[in-house]
Structure formats: C-alpha cells, structure tokens
RODO-2510 file (C-alpha; in nm, 4 decimals, decimal comma):
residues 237
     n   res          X          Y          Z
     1     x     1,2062    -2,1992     0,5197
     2     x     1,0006    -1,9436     0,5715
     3     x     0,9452    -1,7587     0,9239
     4     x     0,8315    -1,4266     0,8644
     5     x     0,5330    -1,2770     0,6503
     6     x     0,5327    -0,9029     0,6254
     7     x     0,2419    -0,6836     0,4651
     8     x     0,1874    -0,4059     0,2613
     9     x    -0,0969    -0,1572     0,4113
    10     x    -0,2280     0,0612     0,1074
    11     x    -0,4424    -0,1163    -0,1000
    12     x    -0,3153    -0,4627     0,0157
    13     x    -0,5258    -0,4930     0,3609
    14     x    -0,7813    -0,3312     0,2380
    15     x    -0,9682    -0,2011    -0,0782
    16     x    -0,7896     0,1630    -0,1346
    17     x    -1,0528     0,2656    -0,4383
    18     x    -1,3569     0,2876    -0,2414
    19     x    -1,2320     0,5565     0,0159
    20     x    -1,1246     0,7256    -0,3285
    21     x    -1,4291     0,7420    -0,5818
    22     x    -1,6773     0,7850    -0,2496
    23     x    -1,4287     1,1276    -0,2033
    24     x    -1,3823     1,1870    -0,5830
    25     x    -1,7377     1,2085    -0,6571
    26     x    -1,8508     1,4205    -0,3298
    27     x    -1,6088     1,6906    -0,4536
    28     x    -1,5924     1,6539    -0,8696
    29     x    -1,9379     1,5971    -0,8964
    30     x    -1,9714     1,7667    -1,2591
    31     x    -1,7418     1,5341    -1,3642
    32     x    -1,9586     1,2285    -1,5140
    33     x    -1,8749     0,8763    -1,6111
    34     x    -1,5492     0,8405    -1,4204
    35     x    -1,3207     0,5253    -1,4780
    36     x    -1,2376     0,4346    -1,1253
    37     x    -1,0214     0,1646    -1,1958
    38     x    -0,8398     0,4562    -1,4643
    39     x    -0,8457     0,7015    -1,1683
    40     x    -0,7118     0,5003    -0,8946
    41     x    -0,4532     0,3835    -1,1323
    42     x    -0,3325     0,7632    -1,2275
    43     x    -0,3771     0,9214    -0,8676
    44     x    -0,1524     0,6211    -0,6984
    45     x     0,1162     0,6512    -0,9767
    46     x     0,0949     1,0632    -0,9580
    47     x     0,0954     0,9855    -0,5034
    48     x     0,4369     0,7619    -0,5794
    49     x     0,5607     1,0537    -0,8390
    50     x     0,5709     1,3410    -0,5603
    51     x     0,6205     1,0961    -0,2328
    52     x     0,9763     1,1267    -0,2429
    53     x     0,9580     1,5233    -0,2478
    54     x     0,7536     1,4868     0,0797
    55     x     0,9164     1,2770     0,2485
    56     x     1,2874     1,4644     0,1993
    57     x     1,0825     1,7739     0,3320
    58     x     1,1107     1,9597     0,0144
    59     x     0,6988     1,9748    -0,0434
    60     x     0,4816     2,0280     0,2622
    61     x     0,1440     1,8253     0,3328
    62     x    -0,0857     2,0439     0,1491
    63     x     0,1095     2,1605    -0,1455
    64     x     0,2063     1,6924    -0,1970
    65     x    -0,1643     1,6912    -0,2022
    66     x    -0,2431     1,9379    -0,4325
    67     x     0,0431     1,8166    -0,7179
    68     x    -0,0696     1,4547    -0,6912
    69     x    -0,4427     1,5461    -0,7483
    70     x    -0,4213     1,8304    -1,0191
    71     x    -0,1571     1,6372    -1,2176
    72     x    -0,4540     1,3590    -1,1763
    73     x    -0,7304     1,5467    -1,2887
    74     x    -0,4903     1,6672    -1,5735
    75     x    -0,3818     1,3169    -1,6554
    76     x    -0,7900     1,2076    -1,6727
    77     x    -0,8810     1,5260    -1,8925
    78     x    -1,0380     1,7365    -1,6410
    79     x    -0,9860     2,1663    -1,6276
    80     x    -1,2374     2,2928    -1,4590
    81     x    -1,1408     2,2028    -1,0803
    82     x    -0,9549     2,5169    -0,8248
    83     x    -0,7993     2,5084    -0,4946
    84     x    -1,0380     2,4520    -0,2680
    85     x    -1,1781     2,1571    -0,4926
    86     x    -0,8609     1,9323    -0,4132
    87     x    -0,8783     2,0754    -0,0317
    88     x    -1,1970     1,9410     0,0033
    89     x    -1,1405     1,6464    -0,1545
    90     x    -0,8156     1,5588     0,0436
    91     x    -1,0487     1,6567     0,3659
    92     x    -1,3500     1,3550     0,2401
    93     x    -1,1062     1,1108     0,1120
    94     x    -0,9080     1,1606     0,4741
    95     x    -1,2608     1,0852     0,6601
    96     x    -1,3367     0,7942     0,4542
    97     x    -0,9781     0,6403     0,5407
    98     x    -1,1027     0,6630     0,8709
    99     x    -1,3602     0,3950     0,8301
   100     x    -1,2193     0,1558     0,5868
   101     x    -1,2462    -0,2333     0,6681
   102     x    -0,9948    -0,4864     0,5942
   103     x    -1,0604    -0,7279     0,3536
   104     x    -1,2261    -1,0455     0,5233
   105     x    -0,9899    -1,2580     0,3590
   106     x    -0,6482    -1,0757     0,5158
   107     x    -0,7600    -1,1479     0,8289
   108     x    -0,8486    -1,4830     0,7856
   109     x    -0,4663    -1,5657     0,6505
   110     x    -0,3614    -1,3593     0,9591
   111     x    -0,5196    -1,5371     1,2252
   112     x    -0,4067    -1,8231     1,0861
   113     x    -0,0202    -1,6981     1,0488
   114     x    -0,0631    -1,6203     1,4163
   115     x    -0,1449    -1,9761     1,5296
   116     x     0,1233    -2,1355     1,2912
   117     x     0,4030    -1,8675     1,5574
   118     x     0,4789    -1,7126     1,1883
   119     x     0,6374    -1,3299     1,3215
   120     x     0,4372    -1,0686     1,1491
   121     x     0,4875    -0,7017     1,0970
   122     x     0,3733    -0,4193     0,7897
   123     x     0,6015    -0,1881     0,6187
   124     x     0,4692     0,0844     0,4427
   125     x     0,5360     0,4032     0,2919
   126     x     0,4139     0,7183     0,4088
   127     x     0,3521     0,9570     0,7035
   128     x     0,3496     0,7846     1,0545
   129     x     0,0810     0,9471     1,2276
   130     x    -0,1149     0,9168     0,8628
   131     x    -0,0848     0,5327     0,8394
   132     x    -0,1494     0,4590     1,1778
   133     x    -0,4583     0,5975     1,1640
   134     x    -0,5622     0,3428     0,9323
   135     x    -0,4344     0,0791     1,1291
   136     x    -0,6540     0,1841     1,3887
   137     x    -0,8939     0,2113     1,1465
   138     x    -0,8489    -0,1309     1,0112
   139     x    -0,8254    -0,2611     1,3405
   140     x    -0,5100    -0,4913     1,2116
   141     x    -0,3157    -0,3614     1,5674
   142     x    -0,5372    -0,5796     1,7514
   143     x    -0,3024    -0,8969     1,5329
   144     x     0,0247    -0,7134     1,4479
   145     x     0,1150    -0,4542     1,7796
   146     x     0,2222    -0,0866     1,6532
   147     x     0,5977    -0,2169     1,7716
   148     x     0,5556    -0,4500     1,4289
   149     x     0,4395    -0,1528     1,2178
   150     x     0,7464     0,0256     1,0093
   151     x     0,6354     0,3737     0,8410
   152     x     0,8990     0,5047     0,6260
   153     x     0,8404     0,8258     0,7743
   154     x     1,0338     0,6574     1,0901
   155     x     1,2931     0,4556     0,9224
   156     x     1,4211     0,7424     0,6762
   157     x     1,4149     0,5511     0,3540
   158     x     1,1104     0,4713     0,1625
   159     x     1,0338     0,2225    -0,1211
   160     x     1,0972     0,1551    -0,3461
   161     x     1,4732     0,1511    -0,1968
   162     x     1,5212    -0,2058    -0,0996
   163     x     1,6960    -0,0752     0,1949
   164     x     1,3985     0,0088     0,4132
   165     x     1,3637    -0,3993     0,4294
   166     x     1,7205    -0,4616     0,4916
   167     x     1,6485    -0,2130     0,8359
   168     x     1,3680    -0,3875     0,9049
   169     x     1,5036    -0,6766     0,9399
   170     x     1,8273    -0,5773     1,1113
   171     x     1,6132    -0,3985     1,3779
   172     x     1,3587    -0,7169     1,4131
   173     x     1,6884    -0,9628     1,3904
   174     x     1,5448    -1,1574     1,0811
   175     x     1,7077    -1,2989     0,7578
   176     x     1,5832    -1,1515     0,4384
   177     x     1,5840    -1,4839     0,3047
   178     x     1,3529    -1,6258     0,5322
   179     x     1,1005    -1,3243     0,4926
   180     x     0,8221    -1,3066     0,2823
   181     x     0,6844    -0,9733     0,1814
   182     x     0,3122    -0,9502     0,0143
   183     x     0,2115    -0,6290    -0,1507
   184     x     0,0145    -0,4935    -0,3820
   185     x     0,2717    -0,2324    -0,6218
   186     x     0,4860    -0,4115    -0,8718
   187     x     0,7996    -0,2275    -0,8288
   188     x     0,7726    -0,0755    -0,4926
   189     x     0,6771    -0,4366    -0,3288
   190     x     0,7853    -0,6780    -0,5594
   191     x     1,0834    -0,5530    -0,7069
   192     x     1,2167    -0,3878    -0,4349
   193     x     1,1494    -0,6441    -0,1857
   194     x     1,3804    -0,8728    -0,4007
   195     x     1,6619    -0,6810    -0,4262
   196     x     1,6372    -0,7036    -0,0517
   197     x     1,6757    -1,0969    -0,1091
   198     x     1,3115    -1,1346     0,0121
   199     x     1,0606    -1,3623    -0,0981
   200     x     0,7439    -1,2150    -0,2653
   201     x     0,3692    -1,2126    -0,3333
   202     x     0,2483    -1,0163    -0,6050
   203     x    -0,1324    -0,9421    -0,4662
   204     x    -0,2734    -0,8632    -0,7844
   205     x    -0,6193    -0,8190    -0,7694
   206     x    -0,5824    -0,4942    -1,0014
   207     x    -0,5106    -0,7024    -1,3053
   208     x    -0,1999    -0,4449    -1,3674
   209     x    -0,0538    -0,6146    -1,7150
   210     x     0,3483    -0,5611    -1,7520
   211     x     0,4915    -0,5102    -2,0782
   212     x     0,7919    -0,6530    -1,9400
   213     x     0,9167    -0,7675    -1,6138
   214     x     1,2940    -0,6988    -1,4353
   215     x     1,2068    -0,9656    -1,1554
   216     x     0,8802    -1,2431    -1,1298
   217     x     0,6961    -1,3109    -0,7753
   218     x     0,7334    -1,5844    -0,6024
   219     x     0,3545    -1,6202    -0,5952
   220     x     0,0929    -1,4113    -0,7881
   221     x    -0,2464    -1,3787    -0,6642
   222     x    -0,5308    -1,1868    -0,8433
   223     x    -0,8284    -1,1550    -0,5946
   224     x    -0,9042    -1,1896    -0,2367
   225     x    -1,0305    -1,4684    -0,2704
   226     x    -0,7105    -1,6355    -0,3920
   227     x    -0,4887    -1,5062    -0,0670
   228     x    -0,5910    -1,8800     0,0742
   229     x    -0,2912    -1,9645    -0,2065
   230     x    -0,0509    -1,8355     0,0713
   231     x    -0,1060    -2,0981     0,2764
   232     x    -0,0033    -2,3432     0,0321
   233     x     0,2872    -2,1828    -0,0914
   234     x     0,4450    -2,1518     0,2768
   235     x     0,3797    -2,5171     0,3237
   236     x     0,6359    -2,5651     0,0269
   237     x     0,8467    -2,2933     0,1171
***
C-alpha cells in the first residue's frame, strides 16, 4: 500500500516552457520561427549535461549557465548570439521563474492527498536557494512545509543517482516500497526512482517517445488533465 506521494518540481508542478520562450524571445529576438517544444527539449537535456559539473563545484553559476545555453543555441543552429546575450537571458528567464503558477490540476490532487493523511514532500535537483524560490513562487509551501522539500544541493547526491531517494526516505523514516514518486524526466524520475524500489508516475505531458525502455512506470499520464488518474491508481495500490 501506498503512503507516501513525492513530486518532482521542474516542469512537473508547473509548466517550465513558458518562463523559457517568454525569456528566449526577449533576448534572441532575431531569431524567428523558434520550435519551443525543440528548444525546451535541447536546453533541459544540455541543463542535465553540465548539472553534475555544478553541483561537484567544478563550474560556477555563471559559467553552468553559459555552457547549457550556447551548446543550446548551437544544438538549434543559431551563431550569431555573445556573452551578454545568454547573461541577459539567464537574468529574464530568472524573473519569469519568479511568477510561474502551478498547474490547477497539481493542486487539486494535492489537496486531496492532504485530506486522504497521504505524507507528501518534493525532491528535486538543483540549487537550494534557486528552487525554493519557486516554491515560493508556486506557492506549493503553503501544502508541503520547506521541512518536506529535498534540494540536491542539501542532500549531496543528485539524480539521476537513485540514492538521493534512498536518503530521503531514511531521513523521513519511510519505505521505498510504499513511496510513490511522480515526475516529469524519464530517466532522472522514472528510472532512477525505481532503482530506489519506488513506485512511479511517468507525467508525460511532453509526448517524449522512447526508442526503447530499461524500466516502464507504474502509471503514465500525458496531460494535466489526466493527473485525476492518480487517484485511481492509489485506490488499487
């Protein structure tokens, strides 16, 4: 059974692609006809490419920053972009994290979570001060309290090591077999979550198709919309 649902925060709570294009096309404005779907895609793969360097201390802020978004602008076929470009950028996309909203749906399934006593928490990867800001943002602390809030930055392993949810749950006293974990990245929630001996939920709503798959989700959802699945799948699990 069941007794404890933990969340993703990037892209899972809330819709990560709008804070991006708004910023993208502020700063690149020369650059026409963007895919945002093809941008998002490349800059979070390129973010999860030089995360690890950051978070061993071997990059600083800035210089993570400017690696992910050059080696996106290279990966999209765009040249003509300097320095203070990807500075600014980092600086609009930063504000605009600062006023996202969480999607209507995620707190709907967390309210009710709440009133059926399920213990609730996020683990995410990332810098602490960075990702609390968009709790705050998101307003999600007023649900899950900052003590229920792991950062990767704090627990010294990030995914998608399936340790950082084996210290979660020694620290919160849970079983890994009674957790579920619902994210939105293949292999840094789903697969690694697994190894962990969690249960999963694949959220989706990206439409990523896999070749190929090392582990399959306990549940796979493809829209907001659909979250209300949960419920149903906890009442059988």
């Amino acid at each position: 059974m069941i007794t404890s649902i933990l969340f993703d925060l990037d892209d899972t709570l809330y819709d990560q692609l709008q804070p991006l294009i708004k910023a993208f096309q502020l700063t690149f404005p020369s650059v026409k006809d963007i895919n945002a779907e093809k941008l998002f895609k490349v800059f979070r793969q390129k973010s999860d490419e030089v995360f690890p360097s950051y978070q061993a201390h071997l990059l600083s802020q800035d210089l993570m920053w400017e690696y992910r978004m050059s080696a996106t602008l290279q990966a999209i076929g765009v040249s003509n972009y300097n320095y203070q470009q990807i500075m600014a950028f980092e600086k609009a996309y930063n504000f605009n994290l600062n006023h996202i909203k969480p999607y209507s749906e995620i707190i709907s399934l967390i309210k009710y979570l709440l009133k059926q006593n399920y213990y609730l928490a996020i683990i995410s990867n990332g810098d602490y001060q960075h990702q609390i800001k968009k709790i705050t943002a998101l307003k999600i602390d007023q649900y899950i309290p900052l003590n229920k809030i792991f950062i990767s930055d704090c627990l010294g392993v990030a995914k998608p090591n399936p340790e950082i949810f084996l210290r979660v749950a020694s620290r919160q006293n849970l079983l890994p077999p009674k957790m579920l974990y619902i994210g939105d990245n293949y292999i840094n929630d789903i697969v690694a979550a697994q190894q962990a001996g969690l249960k999963t939920v694949w959220f989706n709503h990206r439409h990523v198709h896999l070749s190929s798959r090392k582990v399959l989700p306990n549940l796979e959802i493809s829209s907001p919309s659909a979250l209300i699945n949960i419920v149903d799948f906890l009442k059988k699990n």
